[in-house]
C-alpha positions as a Markdown table, in Angstrom:
| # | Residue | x | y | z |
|---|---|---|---|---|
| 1 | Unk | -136.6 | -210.5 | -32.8 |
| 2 | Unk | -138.6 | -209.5 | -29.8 |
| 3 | Unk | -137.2 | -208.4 | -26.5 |
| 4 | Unk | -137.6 | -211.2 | -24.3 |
| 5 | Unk | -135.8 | -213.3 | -27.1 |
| 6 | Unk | -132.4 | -210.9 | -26.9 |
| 7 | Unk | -133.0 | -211.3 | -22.8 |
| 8 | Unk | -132.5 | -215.1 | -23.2 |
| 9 | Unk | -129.5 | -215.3 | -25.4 |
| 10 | Unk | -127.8 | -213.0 | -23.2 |
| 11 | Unk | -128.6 | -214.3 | -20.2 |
| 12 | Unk | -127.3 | -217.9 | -21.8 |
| 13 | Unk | -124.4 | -216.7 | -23.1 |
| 14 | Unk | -123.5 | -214.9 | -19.3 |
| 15 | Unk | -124.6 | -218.5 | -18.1 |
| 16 | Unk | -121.8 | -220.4 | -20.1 |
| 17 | Unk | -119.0 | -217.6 | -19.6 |
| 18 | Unk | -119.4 | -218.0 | -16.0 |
| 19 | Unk | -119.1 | -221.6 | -16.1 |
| 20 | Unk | -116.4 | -221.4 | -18.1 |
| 21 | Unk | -114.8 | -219.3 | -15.1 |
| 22 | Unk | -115.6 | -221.5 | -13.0 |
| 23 | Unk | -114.1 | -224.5 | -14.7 |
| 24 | Unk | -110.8 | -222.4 | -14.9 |
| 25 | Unk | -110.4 | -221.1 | -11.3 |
| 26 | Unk | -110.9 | -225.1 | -10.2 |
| 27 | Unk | -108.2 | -226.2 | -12.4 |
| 28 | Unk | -106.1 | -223.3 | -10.7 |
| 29 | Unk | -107.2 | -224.0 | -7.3 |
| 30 | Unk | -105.8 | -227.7 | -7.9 |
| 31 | Unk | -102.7 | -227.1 | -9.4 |
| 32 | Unk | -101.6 | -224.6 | -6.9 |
| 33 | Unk | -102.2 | -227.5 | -4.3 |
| 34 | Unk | -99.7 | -229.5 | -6.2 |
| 35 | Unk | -96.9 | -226.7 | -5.9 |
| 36 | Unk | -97.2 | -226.7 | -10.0 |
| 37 | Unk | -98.9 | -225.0 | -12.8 |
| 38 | Unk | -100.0 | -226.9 | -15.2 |
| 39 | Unk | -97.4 | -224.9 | -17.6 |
| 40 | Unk | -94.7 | -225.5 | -15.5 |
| 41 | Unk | -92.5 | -228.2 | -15.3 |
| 42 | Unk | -90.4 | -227.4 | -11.8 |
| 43 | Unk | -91.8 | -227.3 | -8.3 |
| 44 | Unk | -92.8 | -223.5 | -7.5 |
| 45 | Unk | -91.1 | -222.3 | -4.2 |
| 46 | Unk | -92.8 | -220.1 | -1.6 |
| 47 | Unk | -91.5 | -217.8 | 0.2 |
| 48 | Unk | -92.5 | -214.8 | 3.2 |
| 49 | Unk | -96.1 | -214.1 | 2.8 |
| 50 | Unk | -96.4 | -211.4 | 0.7 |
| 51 | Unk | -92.9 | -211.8 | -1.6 |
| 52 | Unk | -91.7 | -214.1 | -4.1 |
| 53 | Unk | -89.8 | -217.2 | -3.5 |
| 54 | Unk | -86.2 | -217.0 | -4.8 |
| 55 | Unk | -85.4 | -219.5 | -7.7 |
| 56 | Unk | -82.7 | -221.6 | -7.5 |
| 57 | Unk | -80.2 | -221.3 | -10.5 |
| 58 | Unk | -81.5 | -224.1 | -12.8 |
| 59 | Unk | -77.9 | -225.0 | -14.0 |
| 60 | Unk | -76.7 | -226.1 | -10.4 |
| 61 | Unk | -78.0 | -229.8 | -9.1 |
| 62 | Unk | -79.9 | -229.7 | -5.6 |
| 63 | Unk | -78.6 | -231.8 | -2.9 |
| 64 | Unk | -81.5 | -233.4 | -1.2 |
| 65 | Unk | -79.6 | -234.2 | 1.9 |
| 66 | Unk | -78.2 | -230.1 | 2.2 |
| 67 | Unk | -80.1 | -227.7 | 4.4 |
| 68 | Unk | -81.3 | -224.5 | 2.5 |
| 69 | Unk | -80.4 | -221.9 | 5.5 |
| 70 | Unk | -76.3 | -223.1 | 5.4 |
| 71 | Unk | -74.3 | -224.1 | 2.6 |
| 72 | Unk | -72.0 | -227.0 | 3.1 |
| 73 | Unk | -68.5 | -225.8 | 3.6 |
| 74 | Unk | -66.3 | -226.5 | 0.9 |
| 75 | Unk | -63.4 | -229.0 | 2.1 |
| 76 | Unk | -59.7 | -227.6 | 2.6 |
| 77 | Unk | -57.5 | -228.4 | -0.1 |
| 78 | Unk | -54.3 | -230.3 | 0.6 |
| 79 | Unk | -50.9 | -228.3 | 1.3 |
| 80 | Unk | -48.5 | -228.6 | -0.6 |
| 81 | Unk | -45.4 | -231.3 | 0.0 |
| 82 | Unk | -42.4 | -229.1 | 1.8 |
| 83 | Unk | -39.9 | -229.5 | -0.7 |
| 84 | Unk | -36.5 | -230.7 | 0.6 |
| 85 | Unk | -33.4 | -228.8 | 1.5 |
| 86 | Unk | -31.3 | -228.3 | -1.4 |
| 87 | Unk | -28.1 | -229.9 | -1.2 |
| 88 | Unk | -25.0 | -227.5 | -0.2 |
| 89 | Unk | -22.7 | -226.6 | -2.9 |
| 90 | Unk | -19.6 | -228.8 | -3.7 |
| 91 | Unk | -16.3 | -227.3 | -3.3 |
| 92 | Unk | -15.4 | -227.0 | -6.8 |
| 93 | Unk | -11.5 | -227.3 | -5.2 |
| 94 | Unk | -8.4 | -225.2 | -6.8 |
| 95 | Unk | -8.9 | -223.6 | -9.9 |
| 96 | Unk | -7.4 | -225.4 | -12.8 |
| 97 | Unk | -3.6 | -225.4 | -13.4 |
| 98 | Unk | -2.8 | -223.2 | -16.8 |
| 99 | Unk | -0.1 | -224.8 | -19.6 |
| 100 | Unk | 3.3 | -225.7 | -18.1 |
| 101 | Unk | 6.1 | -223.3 | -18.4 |
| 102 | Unk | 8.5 | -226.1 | -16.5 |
| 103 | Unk | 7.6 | -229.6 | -16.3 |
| 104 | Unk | 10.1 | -233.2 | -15.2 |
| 105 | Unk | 12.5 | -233.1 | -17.6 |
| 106 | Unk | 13.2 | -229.7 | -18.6 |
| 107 | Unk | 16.7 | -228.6 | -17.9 |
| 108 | Unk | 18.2 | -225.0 | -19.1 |
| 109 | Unk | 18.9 | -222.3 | -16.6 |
| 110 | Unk | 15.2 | -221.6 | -16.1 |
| 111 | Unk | 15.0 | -224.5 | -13.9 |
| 112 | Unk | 18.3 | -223.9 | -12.0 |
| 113 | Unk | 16.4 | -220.2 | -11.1 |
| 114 | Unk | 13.5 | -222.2 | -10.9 |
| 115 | Unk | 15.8 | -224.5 | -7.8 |
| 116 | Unk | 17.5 | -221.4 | -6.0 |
| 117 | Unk | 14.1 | -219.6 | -5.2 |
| 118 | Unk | 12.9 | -222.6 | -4.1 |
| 119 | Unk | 15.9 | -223.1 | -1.7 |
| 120 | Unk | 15.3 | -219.3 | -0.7 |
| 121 | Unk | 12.6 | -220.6 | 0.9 |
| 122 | Unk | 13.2 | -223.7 | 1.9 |
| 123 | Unk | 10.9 | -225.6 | -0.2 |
| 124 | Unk | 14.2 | -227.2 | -1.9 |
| 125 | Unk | 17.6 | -228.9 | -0.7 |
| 126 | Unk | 20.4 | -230.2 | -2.1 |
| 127 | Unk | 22.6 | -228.7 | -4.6 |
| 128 | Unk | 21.0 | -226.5 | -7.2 |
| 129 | Unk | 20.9 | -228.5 | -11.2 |
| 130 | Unk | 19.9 | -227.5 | -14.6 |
| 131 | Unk | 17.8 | -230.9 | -14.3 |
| 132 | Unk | 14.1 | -230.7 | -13.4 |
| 133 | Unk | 14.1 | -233.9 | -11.3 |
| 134 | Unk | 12.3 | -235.8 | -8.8 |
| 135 | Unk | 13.1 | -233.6 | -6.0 |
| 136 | Unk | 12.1 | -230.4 | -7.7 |
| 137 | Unk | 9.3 | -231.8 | -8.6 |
| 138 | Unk | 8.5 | -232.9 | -4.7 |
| 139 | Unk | 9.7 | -229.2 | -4.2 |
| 140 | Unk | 7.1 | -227.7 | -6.3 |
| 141 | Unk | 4.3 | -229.9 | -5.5 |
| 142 | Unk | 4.7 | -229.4 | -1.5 |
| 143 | Unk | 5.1 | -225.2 | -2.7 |
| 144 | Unk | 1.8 | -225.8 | -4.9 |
| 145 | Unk | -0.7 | -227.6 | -1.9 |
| 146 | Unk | 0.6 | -225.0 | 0.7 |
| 147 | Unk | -0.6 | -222.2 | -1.4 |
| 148 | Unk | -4.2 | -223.8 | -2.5 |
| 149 | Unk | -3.3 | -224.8 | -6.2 |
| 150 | Unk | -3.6 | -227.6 | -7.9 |
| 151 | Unk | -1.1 | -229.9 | -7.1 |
| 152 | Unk | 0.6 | -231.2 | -10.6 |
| 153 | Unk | 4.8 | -230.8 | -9.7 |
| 154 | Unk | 4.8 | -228.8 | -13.1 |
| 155 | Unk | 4.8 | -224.5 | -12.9 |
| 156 | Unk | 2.2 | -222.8 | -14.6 |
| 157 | Unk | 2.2 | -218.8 | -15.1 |
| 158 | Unk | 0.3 | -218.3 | -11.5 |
| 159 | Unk | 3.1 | -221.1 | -9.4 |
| 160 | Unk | 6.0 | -219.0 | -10.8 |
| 161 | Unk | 4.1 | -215.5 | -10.6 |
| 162 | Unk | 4.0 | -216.5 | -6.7 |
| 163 | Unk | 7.3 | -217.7 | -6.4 |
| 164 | Unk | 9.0 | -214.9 | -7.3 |
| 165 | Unk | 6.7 | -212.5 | -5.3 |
| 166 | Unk | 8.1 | -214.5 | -1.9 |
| 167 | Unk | 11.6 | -214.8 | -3.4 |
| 168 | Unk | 13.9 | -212.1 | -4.9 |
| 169 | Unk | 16.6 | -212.7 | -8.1 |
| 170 | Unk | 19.2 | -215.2 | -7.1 |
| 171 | Unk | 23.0 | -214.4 | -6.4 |
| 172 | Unk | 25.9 | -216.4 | -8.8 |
| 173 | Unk | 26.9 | -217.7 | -5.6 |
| 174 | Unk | 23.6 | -219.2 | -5.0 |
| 175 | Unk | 22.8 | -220.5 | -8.9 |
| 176 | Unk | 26.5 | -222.0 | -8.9 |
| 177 | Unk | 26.4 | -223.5 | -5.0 |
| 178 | Unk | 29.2 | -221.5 | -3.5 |
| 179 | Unk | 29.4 | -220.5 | -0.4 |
| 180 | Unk | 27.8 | -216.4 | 0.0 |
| 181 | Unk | 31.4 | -214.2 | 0.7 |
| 182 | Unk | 32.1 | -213.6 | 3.8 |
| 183 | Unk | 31.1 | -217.4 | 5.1 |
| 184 | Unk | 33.0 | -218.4 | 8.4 |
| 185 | Unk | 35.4 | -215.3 | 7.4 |
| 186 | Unk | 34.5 | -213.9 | 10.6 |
| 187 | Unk | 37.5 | -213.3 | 12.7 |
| 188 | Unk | 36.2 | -214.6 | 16.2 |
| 189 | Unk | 37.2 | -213.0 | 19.8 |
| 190 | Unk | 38.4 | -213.6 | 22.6 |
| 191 | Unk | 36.2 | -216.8 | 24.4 |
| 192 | Unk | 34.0 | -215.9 | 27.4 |
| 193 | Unk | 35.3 | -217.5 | 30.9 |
| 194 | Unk | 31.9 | -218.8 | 30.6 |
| 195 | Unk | 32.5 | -220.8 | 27.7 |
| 196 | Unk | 36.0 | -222.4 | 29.0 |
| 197 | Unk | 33.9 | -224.9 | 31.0 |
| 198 | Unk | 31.1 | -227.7 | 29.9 |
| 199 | Unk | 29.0 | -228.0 | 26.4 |
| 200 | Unk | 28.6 | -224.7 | 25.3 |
| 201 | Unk | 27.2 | -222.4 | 22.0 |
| 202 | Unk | 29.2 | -219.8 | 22.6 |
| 203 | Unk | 28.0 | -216.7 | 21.1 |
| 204 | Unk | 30.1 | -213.4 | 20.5 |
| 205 | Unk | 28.4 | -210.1 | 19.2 |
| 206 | Unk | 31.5 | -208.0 | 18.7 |
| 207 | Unk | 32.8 | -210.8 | 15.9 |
| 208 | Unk | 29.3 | -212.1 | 14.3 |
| 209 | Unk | 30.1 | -215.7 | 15.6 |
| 210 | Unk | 29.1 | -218.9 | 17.3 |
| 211 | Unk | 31.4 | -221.2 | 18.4 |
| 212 | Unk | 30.0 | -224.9 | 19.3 |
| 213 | Unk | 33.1 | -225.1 | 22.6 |
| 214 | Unk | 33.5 | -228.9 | 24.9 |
| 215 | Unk | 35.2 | -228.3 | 28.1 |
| 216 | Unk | 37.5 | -225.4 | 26.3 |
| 217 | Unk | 37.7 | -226.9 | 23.1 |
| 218 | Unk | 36.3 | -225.5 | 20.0 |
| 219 | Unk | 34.5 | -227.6 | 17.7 |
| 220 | Unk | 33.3 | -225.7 | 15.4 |
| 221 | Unk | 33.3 | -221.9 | 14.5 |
| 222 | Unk | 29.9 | -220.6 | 12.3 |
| 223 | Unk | 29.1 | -216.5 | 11.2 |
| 224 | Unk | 25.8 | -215.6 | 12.7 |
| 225 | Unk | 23.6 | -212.6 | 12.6 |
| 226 | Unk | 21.4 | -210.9 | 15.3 |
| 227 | Unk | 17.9 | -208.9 | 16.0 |
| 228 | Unk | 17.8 | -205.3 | 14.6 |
| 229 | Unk | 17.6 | -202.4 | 16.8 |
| 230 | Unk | 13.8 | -203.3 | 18.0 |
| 231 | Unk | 14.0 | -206.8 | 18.1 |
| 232 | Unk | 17.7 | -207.4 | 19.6 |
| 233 | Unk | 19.0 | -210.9 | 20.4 |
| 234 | Unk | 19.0 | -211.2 | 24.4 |
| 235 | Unk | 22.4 | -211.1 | 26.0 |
| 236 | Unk | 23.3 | -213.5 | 28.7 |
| 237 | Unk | 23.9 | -217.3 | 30.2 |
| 238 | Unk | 20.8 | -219.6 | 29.0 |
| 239 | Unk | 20.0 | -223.3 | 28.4 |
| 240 | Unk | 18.7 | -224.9 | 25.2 |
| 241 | Unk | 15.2 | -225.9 | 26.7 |
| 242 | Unk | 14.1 | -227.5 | 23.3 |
| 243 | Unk | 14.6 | -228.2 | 19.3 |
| 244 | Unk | 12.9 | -228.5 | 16.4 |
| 245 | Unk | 14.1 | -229.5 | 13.2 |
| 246 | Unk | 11.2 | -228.6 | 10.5 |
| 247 | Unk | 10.4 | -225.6 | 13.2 |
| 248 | Unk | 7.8 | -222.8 | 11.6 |
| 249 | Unk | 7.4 | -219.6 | 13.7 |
| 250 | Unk | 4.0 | -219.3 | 14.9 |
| 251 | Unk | 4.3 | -215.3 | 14.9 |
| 252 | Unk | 6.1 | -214.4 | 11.6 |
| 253 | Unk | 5.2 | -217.7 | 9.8 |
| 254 | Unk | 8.8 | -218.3 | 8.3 |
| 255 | Unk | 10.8 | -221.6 | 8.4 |
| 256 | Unk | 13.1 | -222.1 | 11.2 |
| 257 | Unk | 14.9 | -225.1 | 10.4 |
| 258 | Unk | 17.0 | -226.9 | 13.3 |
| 259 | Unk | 15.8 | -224.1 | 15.9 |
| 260 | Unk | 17.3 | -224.6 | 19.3 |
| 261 | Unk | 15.5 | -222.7 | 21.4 |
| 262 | Unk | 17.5 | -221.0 | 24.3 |
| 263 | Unk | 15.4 | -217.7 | 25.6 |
| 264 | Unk | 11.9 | -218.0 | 24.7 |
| 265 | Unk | 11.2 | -217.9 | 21.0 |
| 266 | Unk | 14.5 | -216.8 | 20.5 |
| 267 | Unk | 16.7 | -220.0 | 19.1 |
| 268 | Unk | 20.1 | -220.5 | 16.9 |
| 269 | Unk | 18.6 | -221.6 | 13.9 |
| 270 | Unk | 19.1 | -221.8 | 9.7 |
| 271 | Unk | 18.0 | -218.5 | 8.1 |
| 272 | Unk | 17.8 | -218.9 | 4.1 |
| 273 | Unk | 17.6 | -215.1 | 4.2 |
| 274 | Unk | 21.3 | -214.9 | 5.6 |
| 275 | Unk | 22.3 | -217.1 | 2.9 |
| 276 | Unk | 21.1 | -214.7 | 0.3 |
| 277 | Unk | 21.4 | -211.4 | 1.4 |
| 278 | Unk | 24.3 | -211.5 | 5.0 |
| 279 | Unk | 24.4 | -208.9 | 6.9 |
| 280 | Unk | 21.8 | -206.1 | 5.0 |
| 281 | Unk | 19.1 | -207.9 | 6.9 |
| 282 | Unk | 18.3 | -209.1 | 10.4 |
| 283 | Unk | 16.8 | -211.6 | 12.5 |
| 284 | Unk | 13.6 | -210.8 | 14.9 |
| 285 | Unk | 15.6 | -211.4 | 17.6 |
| 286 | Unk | 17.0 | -215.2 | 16.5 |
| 287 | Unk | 20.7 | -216.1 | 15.8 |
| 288 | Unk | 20.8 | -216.5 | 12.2 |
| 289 | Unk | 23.6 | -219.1 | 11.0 |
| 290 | Unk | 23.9 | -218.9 | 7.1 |
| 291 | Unk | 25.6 | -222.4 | 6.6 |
| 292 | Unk | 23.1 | -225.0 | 6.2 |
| 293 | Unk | 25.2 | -227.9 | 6.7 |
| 294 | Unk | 27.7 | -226.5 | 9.4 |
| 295 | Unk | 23.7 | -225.7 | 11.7 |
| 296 | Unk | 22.9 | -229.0 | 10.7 |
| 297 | Unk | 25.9 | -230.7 | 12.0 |
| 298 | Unk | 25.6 | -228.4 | 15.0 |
| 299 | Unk | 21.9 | -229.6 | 15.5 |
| 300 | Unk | 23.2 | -232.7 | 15.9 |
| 301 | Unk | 25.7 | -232.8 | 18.8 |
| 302 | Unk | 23.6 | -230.0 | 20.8 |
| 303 | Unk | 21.6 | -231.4 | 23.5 |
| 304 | Unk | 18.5 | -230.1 | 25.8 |
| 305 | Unk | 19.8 | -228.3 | 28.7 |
| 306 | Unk | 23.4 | -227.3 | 27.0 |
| 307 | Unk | 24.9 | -223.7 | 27.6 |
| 308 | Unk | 24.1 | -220.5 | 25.4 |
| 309 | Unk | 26.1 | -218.0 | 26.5 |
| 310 | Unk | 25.2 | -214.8 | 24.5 |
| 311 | Unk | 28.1 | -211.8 | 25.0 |
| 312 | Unk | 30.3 | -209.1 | 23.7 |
| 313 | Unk | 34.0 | -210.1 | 23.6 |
């Protein structure tokens, strides 16, 4: 083959590659107009001249309606429901009674102990019994409520454990209902000029007595017992400025019963203690009559604004 025929093929050949090119950069230049190469299947993003777009993360949906410089704020999520107060606690009330010891019915000396301590205290009346009746069980139900147990009128172990811590071991003469020795044995003295005149408790030191005395005429003759060395019973004329039958003292919390009041909150009243243990106690300042029904009686015929005449004979 000569020259010029090698010139000619090559310059053919150059021919066609270059309008292959050309064919190929057209394709380009229209596809790029379209924002997609004819490879791709997704819009191509521009970005700055001179860097690359960023691509958005294929797996997350594009919201046509969202701005691409801010990002819709994501709404707040509901607070929770305040939940309500809880309810307060129930008083669950007195703990439970335990097994009976003494119940209605019983009788034996345990329930005629059972009667005197009671009667100590004043929680029972009446003679004392073998028989565990109505009464004591009234007695042992009003003993129960005042000291926060359950109220049944039977004694369980914790009932009797707190009666005898308030009470101490009954006398004979209590557990048989005789009078304690010594009861209205006091020989009195000589009357007051005082007392000779009017309605008058007429009280003597010197001889441990009260006499209940109408214009000169004694009525009725009681022993008594006074304050200690501390608390002494005042001495003087007075007037009974009030009574109180069921009386409670507001200061020692003890049972007064049929207080007449005379110099403040001292008063002539029944003292259970007297009954039980005479003269190896005291009063804090009252005067103590140990017969129940003799202060009774007395409560009785004493009025407001009688004498008290306090002395030593």
């Amino acid at each position: 083959m000569n020259t010029k025929s090698r010139v000619a093929r090559r310059i053919s050949l150059i021919t066609l590659v270059a309008a292959l090119c050309s064919v190929l950069a057209y394709g380009v230049g229209w596809a790029v107009q379209k924002d997609t190469l004819p490879w791709e299947s997704n819009p191509r993003a521009t970005g700055p001249i001179g860097e690359p777009a960023a691509m958005d993360d294929p797996s997350e949906p594009v919201d046509p309606g969202a701005t691409p410089e801010t990002d819709p704020s994501p709404e707040p999520k509901p607070s929770a429901e305040p939940k309500p107060d809880p309810e307060p606690a129930k008083d669950p009330g007195p703990p439970p009674a335990g097994p009976a010891l003494l119940s209605p019915g019983d009788r034996g000396p345990e329930v005629r102990d059972l009667q005197a301590r009671l009667k100590q205290i004043d929680w029972f009346s009446g003679d004392v019994t073998d028989n565990y009746g109505d009464v004591t069980t009234k007695a042992v139900r009003g003993f129960q409520a005042k000291r926060g147990f359950e109220v049944t009128g039977e004694v369980d172990k914790r009932t009797l454990d707190r009666l005898h811590s308030m009470t101490r071991v009954p006398t004979k003469a209590e557990l048989t209902n005789q009078p304690p020795p010594g009861n209205g044995g006091n020989k009195p003295g000589a009357l007051d000029p005082r007392c000779k005149t009017g309605r008058v408790m007429c009280v003597d030191k010197s001889s441990r007595t009260l006499r209940w005395v109408v214009d000169g005429q004694v009525r009725k003759t009681v022993d008594v017992r006074f304050g200690s060395a501390e608390l002494p019973t005042r001495e003087g004329s007075f007037r009974v400025n009030s009574k109180s039958a069921n009386h409670v003292s507001s200061i020692y919390h003890t049972p007064m019963p049929f207080a007449m009041f005379f110099s403040d909150g001292q008063a002539v009243h029944y003292s259970p203690d007297f009954a039980a243990n005479g003269y190896n106690g005291a009063s804090h300042g009252c005067v103590n009559v140990r017969d129940r029904d003799a202060v009774a009686w007395l409560f009785n015929q004493v009025q407001v604004g009688d004498k008290v005449i306090v002395y030593w004979s």
